[in-house]
ROMI-547306 format. One record per atom (N, C-alpha, C): x, y, z; residue in three letters. Coordinates in steps of 0.1 Angstrom, whole numbers, plus 5000, padded with zeros to 4 digits. Layout:
<sites>
XYZala;...
</sites>
This chain:
<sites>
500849885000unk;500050005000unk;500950125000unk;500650164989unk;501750314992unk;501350445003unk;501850485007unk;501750625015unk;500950755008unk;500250825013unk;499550895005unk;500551015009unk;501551055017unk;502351165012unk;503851105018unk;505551195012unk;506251115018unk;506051165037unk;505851245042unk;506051285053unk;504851185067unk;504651055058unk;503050975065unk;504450845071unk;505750875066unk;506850785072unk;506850755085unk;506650625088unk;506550645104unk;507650645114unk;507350685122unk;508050755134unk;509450625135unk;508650525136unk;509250365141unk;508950265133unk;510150165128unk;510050075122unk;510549955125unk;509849795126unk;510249725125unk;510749615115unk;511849595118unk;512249505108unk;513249375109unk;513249305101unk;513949185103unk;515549205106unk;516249335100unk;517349325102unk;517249525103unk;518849515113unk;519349635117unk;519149765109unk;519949725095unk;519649845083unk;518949825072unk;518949925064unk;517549885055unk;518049965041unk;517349905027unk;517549995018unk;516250025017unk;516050125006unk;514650184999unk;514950204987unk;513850114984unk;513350194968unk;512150304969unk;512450404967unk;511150574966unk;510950554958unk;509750574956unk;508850554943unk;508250684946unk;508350844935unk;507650944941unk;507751044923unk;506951144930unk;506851244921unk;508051334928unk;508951384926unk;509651464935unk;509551604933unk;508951614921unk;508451784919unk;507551834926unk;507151754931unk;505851734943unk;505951784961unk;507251754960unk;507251734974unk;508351834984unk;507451904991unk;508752064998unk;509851985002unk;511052074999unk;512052015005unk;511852025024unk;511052085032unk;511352055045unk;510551915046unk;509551835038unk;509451705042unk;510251615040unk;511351635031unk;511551535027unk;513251555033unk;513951655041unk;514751655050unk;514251575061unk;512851595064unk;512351545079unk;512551375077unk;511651325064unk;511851175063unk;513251155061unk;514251205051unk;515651175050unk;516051175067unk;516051295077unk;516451235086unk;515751175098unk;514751115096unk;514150995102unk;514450885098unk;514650845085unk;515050715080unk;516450675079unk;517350795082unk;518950825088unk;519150735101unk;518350785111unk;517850705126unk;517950565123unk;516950565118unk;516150435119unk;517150335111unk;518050365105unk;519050265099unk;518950255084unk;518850395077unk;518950385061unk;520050335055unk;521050235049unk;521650225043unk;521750205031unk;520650215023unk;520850235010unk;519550295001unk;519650424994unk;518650504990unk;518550464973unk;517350434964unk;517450444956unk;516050534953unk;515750654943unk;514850704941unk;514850714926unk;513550684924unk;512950684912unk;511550784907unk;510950854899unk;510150934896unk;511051074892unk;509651114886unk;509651284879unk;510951334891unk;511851434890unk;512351494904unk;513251424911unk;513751264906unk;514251164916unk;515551284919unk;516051324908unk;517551344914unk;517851474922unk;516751544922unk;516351664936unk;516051584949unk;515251504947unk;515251394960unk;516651384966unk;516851254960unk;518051204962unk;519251324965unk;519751434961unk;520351544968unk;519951624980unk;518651624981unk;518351624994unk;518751505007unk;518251444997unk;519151325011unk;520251315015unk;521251325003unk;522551355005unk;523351465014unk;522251565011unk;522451675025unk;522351635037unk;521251605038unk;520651525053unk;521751405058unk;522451345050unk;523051215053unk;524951265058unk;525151365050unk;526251475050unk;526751575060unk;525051595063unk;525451675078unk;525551595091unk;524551465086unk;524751395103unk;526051345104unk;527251325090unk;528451275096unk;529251355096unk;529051485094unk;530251585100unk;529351605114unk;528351625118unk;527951635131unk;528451535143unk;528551465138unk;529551325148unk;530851395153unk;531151495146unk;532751515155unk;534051525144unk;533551375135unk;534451385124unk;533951335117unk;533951345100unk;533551295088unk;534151115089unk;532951045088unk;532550905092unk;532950835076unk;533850765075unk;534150695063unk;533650585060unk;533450485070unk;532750385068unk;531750305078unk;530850255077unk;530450235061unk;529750365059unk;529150405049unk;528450495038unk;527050465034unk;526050545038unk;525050525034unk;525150575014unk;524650485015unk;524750444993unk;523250534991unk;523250634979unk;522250694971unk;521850674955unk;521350674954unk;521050634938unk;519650724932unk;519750784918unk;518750844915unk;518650764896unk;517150744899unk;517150674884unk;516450714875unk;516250804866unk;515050834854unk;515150734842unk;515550654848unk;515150504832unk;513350444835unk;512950384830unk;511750314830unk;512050214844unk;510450224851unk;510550204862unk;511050014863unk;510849914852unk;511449834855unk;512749804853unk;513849924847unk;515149944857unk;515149914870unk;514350054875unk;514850054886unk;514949954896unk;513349924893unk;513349764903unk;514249684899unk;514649644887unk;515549544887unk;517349614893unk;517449694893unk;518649764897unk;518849744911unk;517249754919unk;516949804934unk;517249594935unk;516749534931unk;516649364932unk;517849334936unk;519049344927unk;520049264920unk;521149364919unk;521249524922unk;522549564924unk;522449704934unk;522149584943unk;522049714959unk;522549604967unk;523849684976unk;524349604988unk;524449734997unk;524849705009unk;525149775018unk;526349805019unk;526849925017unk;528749975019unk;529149905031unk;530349815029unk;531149835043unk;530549735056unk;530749765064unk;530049685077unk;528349695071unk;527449785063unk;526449755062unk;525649655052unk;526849615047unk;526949445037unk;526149315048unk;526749315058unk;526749185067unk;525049225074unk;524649385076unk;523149405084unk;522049485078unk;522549495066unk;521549555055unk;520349445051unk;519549355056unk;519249255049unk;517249305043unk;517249395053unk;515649445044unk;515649515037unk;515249515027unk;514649615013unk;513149655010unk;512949755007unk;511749815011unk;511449914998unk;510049864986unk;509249984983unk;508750014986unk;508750174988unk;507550304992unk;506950354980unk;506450324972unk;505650464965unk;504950494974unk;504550654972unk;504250804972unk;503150834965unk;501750814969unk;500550834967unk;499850734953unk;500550734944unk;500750594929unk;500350474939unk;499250444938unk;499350304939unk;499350194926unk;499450244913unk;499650204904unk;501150194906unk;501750244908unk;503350254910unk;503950124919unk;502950144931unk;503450004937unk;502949894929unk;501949894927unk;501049784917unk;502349714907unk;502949814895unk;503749794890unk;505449724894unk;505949834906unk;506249734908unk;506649604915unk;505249594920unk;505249434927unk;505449364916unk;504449374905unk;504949264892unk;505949274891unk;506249354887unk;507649364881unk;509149304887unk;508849284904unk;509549234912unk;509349054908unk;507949014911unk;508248924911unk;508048844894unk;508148884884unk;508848864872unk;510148824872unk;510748904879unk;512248974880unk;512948774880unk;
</sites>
């Protein structure tokens, strides 16, 4: 079920393992940059290790994140080398992306061994998830 906006991210997440990637599925033309700092750093927390965004706007997205992901590791005291939260922005046809998000996403570094959940969000499209659940399990 997709999210009817990105800022409906919840607070707390359970999951099978420590860190997590995302596939976004979004309009990113769509969406103010103060929500989508607030979800970049909530999902920072909660153990984001690997971003991939896809839709109209991905690669404004995805630079937003980068900010957000940028400041929390000079805020540590000193610029944090490893591991690396990983970003990706994709304007190919959306069954790239999934297949990209399937088959060539790992976790940098120590987040190789605790990255093990992967996660799409579309962003109000539920045609979008619709698509790509098929498309996943075609894959």
């Amino acid at each position: 079920m997709p999210l009817k906006q990105l800022n409906l991210w919840p607070e707390h997440i359970v999951l099978p393992s420590r860190h997590f990637g995302v596939l976004l599925l979004c309009n990113g033309k769509l969406i103010p940059d103060s929500e989508v700092f607030t979800v970049a750093k909530a999902m920072t927390k909660q153990g984001l290790a690997y971003l991939c965004v896809w839709g109209p706007g991905c690669e404004r997205i995805h630079d937003l994140f980068d900010e957000v992901i940028v400041e929390a590791e000079f805020s540590e005291g000193s610029i944090k080398k490893d591991p690396v939260i990983m970003t990706t922005w994709h304007d190919e046809p959306l069954a790239d992306a999934v297949w990209y998000f399937l088959y060539s996403t790992v976790g940098a570094g120590d987040y190789a061994k605790t990255c093990q959940s992967w996660i799409v969000v579309p962003i109000e499209r539920a045609d979008w998830a619709e698509t790509a659940r098929r498309l996943a399990s075609e894959l």
